[in-house]
C-alpha positions as CSV (number, residue, x, y, z in Angstrom):
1,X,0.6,7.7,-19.5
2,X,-1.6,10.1,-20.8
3,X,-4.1,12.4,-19.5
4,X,-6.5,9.5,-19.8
5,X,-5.4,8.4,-16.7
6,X,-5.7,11.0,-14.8
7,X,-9.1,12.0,-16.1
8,X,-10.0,8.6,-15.5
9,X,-9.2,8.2,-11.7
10,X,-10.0,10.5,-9.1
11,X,-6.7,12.2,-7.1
12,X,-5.5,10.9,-4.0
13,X,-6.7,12.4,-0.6
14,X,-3.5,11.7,0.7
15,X,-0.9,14.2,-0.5
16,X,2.4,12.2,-2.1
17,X,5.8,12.9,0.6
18,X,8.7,13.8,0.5
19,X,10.5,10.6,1.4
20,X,13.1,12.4,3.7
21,X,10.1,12.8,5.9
22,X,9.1,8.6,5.8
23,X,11.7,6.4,8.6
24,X,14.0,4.6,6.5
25,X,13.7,1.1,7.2
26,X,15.6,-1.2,4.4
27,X,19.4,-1.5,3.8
28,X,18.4,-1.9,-0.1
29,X,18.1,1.2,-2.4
30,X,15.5,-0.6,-4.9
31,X,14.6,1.2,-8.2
32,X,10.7,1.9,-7.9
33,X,11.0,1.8,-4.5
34,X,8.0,2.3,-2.5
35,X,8.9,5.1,0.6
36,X,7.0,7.8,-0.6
37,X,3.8,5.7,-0.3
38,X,4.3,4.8,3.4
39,X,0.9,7.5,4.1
40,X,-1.3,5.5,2.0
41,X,0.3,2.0,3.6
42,X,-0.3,3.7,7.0
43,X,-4.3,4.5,6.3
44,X,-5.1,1.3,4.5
45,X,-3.9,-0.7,7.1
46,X,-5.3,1.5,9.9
47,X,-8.6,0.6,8.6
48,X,-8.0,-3.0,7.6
49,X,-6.3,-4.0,10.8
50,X,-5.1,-7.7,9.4
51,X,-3.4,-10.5,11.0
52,X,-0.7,-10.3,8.4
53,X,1.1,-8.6,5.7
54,X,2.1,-10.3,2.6
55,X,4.3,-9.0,0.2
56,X,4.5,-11.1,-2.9
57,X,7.3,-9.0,-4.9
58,X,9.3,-8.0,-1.3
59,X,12.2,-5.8,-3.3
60,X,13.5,-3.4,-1.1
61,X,10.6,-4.7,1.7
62,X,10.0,-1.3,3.0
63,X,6.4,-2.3,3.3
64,X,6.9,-5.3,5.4
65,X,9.4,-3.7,7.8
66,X,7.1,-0.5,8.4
67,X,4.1,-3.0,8.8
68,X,5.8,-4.6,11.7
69,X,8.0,-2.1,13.3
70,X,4.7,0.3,13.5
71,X,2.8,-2.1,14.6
72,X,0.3,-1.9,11.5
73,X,0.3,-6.0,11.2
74,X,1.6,-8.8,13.7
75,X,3.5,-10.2,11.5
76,X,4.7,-9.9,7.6
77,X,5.4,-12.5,4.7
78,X,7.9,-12.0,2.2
79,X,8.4,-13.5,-0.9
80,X,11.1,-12.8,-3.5
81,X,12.4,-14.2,-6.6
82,X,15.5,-12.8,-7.5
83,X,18.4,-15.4,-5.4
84,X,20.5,-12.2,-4.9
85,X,17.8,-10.0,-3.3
86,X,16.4,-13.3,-1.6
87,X,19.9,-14.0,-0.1
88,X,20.3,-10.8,1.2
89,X,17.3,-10.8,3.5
90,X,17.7,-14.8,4.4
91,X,21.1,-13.0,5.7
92,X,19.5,-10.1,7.2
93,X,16.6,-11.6,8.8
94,X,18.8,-14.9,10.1
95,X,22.2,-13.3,10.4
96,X,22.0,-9.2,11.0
97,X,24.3,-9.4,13.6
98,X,27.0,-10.6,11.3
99,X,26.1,-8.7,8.2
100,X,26.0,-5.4,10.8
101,X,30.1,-5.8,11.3
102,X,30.4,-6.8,8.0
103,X,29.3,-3.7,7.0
104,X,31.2,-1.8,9.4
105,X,34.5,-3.5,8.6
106,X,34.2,-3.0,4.8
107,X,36.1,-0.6,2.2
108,X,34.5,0.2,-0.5
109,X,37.4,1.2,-2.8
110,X,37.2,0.5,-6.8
111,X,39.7,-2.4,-6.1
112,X,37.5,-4.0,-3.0
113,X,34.0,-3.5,-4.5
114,X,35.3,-5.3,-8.5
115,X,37.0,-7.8,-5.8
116,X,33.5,-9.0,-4.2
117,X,31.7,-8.4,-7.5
118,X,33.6,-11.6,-8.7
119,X,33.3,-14.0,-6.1
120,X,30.9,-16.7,-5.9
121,X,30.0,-16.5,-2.3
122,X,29.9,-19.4,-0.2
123,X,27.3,-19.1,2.5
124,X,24.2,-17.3,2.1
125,X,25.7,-14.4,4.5
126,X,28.3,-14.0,2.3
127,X,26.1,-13.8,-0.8
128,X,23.3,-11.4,0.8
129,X,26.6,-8.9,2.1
130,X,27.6,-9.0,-1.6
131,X,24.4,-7.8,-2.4
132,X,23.7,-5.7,-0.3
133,X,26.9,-3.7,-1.4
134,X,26.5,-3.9,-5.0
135,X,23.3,-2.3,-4.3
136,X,24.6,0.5,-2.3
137,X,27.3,1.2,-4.5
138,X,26.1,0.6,-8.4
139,X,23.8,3.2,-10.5
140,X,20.5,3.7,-9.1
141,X,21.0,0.5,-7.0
142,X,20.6,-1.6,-10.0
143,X,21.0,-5.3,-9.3
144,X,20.9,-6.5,-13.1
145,X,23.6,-7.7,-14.9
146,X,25.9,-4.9,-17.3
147,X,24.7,-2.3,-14.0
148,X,28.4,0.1,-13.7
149,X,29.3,1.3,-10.5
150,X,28.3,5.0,-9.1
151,X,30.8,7.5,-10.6
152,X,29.7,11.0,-9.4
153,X,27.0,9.6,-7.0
154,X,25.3,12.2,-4.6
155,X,27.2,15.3,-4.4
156,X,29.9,13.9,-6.1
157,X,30.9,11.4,-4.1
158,X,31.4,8.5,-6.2
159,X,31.4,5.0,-4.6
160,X,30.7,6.4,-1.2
161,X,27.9,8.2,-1.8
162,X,25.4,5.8,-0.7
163,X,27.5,3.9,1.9
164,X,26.8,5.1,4.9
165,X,28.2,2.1,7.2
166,X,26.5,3.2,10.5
167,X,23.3,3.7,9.3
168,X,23.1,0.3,7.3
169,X,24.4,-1.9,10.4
170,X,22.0,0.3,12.7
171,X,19.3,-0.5,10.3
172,X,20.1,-4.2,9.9
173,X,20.5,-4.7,13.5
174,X,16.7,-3.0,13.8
175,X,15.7,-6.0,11.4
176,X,17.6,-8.3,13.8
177,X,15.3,-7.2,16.9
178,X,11.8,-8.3,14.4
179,X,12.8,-10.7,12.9
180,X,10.5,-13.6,14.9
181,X,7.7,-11.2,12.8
182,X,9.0,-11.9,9.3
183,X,8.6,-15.1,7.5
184,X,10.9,-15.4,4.0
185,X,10.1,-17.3,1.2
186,X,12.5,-17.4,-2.2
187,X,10.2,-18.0,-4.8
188,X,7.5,-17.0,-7.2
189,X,5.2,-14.6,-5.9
190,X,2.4,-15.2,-8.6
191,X,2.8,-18.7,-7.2
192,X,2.8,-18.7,-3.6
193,X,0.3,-15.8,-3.2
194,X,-2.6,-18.4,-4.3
195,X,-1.6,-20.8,-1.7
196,X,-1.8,-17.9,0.9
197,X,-4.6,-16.2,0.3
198,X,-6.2,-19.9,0.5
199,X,-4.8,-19.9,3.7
200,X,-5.6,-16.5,5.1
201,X,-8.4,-15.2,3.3
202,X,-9.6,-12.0,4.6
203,X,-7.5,-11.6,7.4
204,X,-4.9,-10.6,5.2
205,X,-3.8,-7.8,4.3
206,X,-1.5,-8.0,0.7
207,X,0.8,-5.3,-1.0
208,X,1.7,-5.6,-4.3
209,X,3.9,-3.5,-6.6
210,X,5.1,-5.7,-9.3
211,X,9.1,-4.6,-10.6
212,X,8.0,-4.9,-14.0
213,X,6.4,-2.5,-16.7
214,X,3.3,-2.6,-18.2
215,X,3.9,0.1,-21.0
216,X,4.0,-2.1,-24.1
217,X,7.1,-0.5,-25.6
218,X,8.7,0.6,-23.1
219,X,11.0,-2.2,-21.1
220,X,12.9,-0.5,-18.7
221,X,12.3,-3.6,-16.1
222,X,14.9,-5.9,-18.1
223,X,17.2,-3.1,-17.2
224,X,16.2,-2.9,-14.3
225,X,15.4,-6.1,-13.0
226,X,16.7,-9.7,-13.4
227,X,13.3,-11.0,-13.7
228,X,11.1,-8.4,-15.4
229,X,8.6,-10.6,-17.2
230,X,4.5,-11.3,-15.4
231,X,1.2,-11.6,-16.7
232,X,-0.6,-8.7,-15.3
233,X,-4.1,-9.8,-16.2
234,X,-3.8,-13.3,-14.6
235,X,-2.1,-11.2,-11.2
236,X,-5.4,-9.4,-11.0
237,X,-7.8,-11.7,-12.0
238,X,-6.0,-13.7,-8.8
239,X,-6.9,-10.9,-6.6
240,X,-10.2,-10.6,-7.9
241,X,-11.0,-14.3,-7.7
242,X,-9.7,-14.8,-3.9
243,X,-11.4,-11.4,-3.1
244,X,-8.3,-10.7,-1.4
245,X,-7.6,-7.3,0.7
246,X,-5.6,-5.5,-1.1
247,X,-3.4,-2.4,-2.2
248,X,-1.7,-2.6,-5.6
249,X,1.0,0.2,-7.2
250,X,1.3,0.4,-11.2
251,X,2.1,2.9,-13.5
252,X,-0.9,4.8,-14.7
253,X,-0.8,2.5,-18.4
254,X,-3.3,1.8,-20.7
255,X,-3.6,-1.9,-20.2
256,X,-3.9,-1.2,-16.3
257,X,-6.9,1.1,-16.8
258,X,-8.4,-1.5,-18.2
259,X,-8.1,-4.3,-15.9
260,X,-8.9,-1.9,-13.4
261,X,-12.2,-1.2,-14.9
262,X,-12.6,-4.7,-15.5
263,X,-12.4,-5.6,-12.2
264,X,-14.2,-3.1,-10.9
265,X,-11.5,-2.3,-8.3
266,X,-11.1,1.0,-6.8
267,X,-8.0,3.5,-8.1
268,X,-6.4,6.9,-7.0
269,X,-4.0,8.9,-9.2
270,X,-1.1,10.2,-7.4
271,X,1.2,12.6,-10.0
272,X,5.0,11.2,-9.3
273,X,7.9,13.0,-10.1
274,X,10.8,10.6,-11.8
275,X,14.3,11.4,-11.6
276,X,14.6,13.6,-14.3
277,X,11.7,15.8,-12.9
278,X,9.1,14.6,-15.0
279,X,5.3,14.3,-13.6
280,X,4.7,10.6,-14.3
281,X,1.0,9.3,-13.4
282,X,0.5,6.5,-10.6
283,X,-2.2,4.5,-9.8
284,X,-3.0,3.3,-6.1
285,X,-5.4,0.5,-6.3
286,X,-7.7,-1.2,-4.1
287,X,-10.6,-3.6,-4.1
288,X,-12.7,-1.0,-2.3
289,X,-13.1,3.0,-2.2
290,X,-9.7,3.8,-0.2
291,X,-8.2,6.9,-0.9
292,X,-10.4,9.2,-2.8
């Protein structure tokens, strides 16, 4: 977005990371992933102290897994909509142990990876290990279908330049040792989180960072995501209506602005830098003063 955003929202306190410095806690790469924002994550939730984290658009679920392994909430809910992403942490949270040696066992040569690209999986370990290499081995980790494989990769490493087999089985075997602290639910986030907040209210503490684009002509989430299509005004209206405790992610786009100031929910600019080096505007939002 524009300037106008930035004029419009105050800078964060909180400086944005480098996010070799942030503990990497998911398996999944996950385009608009969320690491660099674990400082804000940490503050809001040192302050909130809830009784549980709900994540209504889980992705990559780095949220959830630093909320539990630091000790930030008791316990986290996912939710996910996309089968493939929602298989692979059914798999991970119920069956790390497997996944783990999977993992360690596997090859990922051009022949093996087009191999398990094409096979209808069985059982729902064998469909979250397919994902869960696809992920690690395709362009920018890109799940939707037409995504190529990785050519060059990091440093020029091709397909193996995001393998790294020990660190993804010690990784899912750290899920394996939380997992009583993570509940999983394949589904609609729009629709669940309603029923939740019904049920929590208050004590809960809910992060949401939508995979989909608000820019009206830009569509990079059908790219991107298999399901890139939500009705942003009705997702905070939802918030605004349950008077839920929450921290929202967006780009910094005109239509956000304005539900934001609608609202009358609190927001933070943070100055992101994409992939091609470009300063691209954020927005950290939250029902009350947070960050500023």
């Amino acid at each position: 977005m524009s300037d106008g955003a930035t004029a419009a929202f105050p800078q964060s306190r909180i400086p944005v990371v480098n996010v070799a410095s942030v503990p990497q806690r998911s398996p999944l790469r996950y385009p608009g992933g969320k690491t660099w924002l674990i400082p804000h994550i940490r503050d809001w939730l040192h302050r909130t102290e809830p009784e549980i984290l709900i994540e209504p658009f889980a992705g990559g679920a780095v949220v959830s897994l630093t909320a539990v392994m630091e000790g930030l909430a008791p316990c986290a809910v996912m939710i996910e909509k996309d089968s493939d992403v929602a298989a692979f942490w059914r798999a991970a949270i119920e069956h790390g142990a497997t996944l783990s040696e999977w993992v360690r066992r596997f090859d990922p040569t051009r022949e093996n990876l087009e191999k398990i690209e094409r096979r209808n999986p069985r059982t729902v370990e064998e469909r979250g290990f397919r994902t869960l290499v696809l992920n690690r081995t395709r362009r920018g980790g890109i799940l939707a279908p037409g995504a190529s494989f990785s050519r060059h990769g990091e440093n020029g490493k091709g397909l193996l330049s995001r393998w790294y087999p020990e660190t993804l089985a010690a990784r899912l075997e750290t899920i394996g040792k939380y997992n009583d602290r993570i509940i999983f639910h394949e589904g609609d986030g729009m629709k669940i989180l309603p029923e939740l907040l019904r049920e929590w209210g208050r004590r809960a503490a809910v992060f949401v960072d939508p995979p989909y684009t608000a820019q009206g002509g830009k569509k990079a989430g059908r790219r991107l995501y298999r399901h890139s299509e939500i009705d942003h005004a009705a997702l905070f209206k939802m918030l605004h209506e349950h008077e839920a405790n929450f921290l929202m992610t967006y780009d910094a786009a005109p239509e956000i602005v304005r539900l934001v100031r609608r609202y009358g929910f609190d927001a933070v600019c943070l100055a992101m830098k994409n992939t091609h080096h470009n300063r691209i505007p954020e927005l950290v939002i939250t029902r009350e003063s947070q960050f500023a």
